[in-house]
PyMOL CGO cylinders between C-alpha atoms (Angstrom):
from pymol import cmd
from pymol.cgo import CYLINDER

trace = [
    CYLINDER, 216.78, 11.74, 174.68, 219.94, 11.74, 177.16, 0.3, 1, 1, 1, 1, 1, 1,
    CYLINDER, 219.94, 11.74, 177.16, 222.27, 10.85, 174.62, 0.3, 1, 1, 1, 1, 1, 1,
    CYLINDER, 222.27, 10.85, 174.62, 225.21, 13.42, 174.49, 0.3, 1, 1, 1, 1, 1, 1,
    CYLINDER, 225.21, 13.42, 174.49, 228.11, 14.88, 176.12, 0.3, 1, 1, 1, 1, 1, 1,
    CYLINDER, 228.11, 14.88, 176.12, 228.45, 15.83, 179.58, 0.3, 1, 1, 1, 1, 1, 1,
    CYLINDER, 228.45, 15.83, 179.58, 230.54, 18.06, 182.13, 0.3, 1, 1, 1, 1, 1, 1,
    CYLINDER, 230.54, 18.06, 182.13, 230.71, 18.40, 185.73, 0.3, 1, 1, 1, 1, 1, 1,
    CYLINDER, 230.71, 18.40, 185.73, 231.60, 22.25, 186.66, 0.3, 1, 1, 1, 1, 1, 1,
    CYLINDER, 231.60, 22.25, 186.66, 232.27, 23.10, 190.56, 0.3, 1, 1, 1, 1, 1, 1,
    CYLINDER, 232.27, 23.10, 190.56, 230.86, 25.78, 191.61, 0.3, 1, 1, 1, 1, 1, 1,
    CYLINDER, 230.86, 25.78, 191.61, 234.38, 26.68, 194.61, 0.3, 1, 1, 1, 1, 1, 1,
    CYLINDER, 234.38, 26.68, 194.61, 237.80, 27.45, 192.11, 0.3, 1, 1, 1, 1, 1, 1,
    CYLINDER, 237.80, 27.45, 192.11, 235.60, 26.84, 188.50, 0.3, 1, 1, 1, 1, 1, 1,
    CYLINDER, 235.60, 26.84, 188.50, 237.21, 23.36, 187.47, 0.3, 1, 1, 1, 1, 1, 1,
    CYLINDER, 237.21, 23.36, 187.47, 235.45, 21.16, 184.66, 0.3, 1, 1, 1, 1, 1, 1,
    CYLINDER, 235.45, 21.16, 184.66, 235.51, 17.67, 185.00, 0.3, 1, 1, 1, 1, 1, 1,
    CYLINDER, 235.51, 17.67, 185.00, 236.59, 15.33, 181.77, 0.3, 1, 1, 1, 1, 1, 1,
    CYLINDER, 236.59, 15.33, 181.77, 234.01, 15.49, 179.99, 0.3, 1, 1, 1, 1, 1, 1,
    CYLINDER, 234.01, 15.49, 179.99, 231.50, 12.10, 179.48, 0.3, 1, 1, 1, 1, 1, 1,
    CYLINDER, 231.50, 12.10, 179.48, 229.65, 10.61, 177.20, 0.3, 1, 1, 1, 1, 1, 1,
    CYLINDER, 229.65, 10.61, 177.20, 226.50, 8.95, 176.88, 0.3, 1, 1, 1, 1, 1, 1,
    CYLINDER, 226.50, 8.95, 176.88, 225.47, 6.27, 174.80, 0.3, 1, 1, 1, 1, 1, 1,
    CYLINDER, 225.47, 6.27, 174.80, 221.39, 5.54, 175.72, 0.3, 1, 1, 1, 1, 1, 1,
    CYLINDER, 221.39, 5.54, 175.72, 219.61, 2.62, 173.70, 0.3, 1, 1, 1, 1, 1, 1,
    CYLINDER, 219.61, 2.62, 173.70, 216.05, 2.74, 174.45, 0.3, 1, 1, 1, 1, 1, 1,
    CYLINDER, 216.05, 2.74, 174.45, 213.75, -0.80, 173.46, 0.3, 1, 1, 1, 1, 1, 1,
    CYLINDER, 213.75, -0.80, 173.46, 211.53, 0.25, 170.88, 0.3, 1, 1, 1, 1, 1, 1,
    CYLINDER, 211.53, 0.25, 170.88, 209.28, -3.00, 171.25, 0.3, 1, 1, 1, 1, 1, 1,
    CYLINDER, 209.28, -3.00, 171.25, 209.95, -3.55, 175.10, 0.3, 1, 1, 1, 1, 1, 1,
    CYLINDER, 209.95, -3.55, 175.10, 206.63, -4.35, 177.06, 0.3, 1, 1, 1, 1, 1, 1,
    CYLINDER, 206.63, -4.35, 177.06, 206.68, -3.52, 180.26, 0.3, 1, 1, 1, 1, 1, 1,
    CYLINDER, 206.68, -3.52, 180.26, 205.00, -6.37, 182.97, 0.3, 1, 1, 1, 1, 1, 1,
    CYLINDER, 205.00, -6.37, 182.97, 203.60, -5.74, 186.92, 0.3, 1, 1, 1, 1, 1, 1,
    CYLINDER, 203.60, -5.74, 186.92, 203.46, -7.42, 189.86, 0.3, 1, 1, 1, 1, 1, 1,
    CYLINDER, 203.46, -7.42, 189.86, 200.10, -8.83, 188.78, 0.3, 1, 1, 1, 1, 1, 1,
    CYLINDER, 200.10, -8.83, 188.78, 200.70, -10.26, 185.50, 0.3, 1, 1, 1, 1, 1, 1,
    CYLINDER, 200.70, -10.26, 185.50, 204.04, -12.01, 186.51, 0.3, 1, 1, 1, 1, 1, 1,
    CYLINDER, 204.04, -12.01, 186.51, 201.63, -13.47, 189.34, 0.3, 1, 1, 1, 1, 1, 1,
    CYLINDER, 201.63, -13.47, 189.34, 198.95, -14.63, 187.17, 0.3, 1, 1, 1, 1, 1, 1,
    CYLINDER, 198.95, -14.63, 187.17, 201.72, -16.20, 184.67, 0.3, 1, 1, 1, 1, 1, 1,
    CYLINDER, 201.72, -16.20, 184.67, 202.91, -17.47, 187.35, 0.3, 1, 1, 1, 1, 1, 1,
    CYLINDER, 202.91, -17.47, 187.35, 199.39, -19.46, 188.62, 0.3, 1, 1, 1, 1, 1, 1,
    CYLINDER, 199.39, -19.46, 188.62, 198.75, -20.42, 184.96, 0.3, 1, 1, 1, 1, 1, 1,
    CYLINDER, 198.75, -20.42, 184.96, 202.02, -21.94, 184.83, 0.3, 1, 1, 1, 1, 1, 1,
    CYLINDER, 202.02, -21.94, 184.83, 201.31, -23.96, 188.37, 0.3, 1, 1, 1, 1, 1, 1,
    CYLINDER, 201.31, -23.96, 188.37, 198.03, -24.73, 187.05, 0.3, 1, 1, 1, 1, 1, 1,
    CYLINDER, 198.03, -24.73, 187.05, 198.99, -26.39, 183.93, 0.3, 1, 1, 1, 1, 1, 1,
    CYLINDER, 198.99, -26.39, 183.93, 201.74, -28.34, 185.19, 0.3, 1, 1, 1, 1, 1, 1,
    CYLINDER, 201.74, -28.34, 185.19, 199.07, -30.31, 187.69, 0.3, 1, 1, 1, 1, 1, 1,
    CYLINDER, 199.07, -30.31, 187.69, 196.75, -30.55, 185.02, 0.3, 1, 1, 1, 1, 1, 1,
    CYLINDER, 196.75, -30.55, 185.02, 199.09, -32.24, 182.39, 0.3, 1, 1, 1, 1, 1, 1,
    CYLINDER, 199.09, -32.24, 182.39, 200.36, -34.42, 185.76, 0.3, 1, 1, 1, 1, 1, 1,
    CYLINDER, 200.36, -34.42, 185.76, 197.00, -35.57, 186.66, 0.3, 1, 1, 1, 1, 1, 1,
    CYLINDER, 197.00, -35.57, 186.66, 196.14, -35.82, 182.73, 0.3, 1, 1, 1, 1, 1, 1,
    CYLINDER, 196.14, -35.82, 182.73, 199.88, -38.43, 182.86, 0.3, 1, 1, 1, 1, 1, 1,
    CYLINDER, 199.88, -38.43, 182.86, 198.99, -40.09, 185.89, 0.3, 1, 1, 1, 1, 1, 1,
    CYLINDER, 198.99, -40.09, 185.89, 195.37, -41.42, 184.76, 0.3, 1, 1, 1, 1, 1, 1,
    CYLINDER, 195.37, -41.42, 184.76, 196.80, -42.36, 181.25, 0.3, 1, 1, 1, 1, 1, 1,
    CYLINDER, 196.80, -42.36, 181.25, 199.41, -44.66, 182.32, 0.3, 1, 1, 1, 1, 1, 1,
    CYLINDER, 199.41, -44.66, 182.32, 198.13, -45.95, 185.78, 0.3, 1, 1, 1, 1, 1, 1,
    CYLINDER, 198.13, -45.95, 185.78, 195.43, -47.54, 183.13, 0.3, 1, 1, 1, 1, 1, 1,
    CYLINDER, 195.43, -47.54, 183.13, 196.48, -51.27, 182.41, 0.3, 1, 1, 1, 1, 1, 1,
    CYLINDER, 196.48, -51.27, 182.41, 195.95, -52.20, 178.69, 0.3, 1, 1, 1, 1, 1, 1,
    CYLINDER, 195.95, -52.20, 178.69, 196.25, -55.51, 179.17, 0.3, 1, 1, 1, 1, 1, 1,
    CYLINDER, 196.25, -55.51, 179.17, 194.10, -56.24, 182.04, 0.3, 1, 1, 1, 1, 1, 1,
    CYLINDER, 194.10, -56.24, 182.04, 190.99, -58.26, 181.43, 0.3, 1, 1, 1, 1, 1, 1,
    CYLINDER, 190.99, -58.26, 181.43, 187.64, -58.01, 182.43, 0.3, 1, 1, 1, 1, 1, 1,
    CYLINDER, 187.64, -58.01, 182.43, 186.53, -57.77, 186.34, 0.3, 1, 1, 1, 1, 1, 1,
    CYLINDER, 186.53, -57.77, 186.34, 184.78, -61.14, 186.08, 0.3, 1, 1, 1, 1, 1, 1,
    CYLINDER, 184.78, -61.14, 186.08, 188.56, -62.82, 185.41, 0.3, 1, 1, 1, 1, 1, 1,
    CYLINDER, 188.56, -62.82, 185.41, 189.18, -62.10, 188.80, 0.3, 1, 1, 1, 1, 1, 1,
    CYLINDER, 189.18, -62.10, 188.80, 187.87, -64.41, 190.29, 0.3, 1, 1, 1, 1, 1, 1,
    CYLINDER, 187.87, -64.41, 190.29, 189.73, -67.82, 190.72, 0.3, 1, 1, 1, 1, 1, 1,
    CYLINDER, 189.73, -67.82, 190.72, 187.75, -71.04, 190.79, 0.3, 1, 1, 1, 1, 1, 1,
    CYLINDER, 187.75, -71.04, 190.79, 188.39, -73.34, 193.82, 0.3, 1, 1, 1, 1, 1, 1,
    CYLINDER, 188.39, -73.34, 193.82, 189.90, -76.86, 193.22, 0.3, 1, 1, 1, 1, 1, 1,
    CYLINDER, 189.90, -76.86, 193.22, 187.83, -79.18, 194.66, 0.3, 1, 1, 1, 1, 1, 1,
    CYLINDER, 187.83, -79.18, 194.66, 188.54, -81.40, 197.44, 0.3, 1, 1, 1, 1, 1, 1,
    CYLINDER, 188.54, -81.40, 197.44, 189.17, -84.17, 195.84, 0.3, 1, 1, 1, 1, 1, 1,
    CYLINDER, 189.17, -84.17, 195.84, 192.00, -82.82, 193.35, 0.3, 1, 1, 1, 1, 1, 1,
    CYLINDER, 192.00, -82.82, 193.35, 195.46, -82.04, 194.37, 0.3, 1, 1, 1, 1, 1, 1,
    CYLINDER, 195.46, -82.04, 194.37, 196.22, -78.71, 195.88, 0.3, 1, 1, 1, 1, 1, 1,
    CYLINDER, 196.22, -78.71, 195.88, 197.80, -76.40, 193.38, 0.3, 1, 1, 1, 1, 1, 1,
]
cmd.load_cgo(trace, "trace")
């Protein structure tokens, strides 16, 4: 604990400094992270923001109101009728 009061004392002509005093809080529920977990927070951060992109992008590049593939296909006129 390094709470408390200090002086500084010179050792040449014996002078004291004012004395000082410290106030020291220590974080009773403080976890303390490394270089490796900040990474891999990191790469699980990167990694679900492309998923949930990806996971947005094929939701909403479906269209709901598109028909069937067999709609696509215009019929001709035929030569005798007007062109359209």
């Amino acid at each position: 604990d390094p709470r408390g009061i200090y002086t500084c004392e010179a050792t040449v002509g014996g002078k004291e400094s004012p004395p000082l005093q410290v106030h020291y809080r220590m974080c009773q529920n403080c976890i303390e992270v490394d270089a490796p977990t900040i990474s891999g927070i990191v790469v699980a951060d990167v990694v679900a923001t492309v998923f949930l992109a990806v996971a947005v992008y094929c939701i909403t590049g479906q269209d709901k109101g598109r028909m069937s593939r067999a709609s696509d296909r215009q019929n001709l006129i035929a030569n005798e009728q007007l062109y359209q």
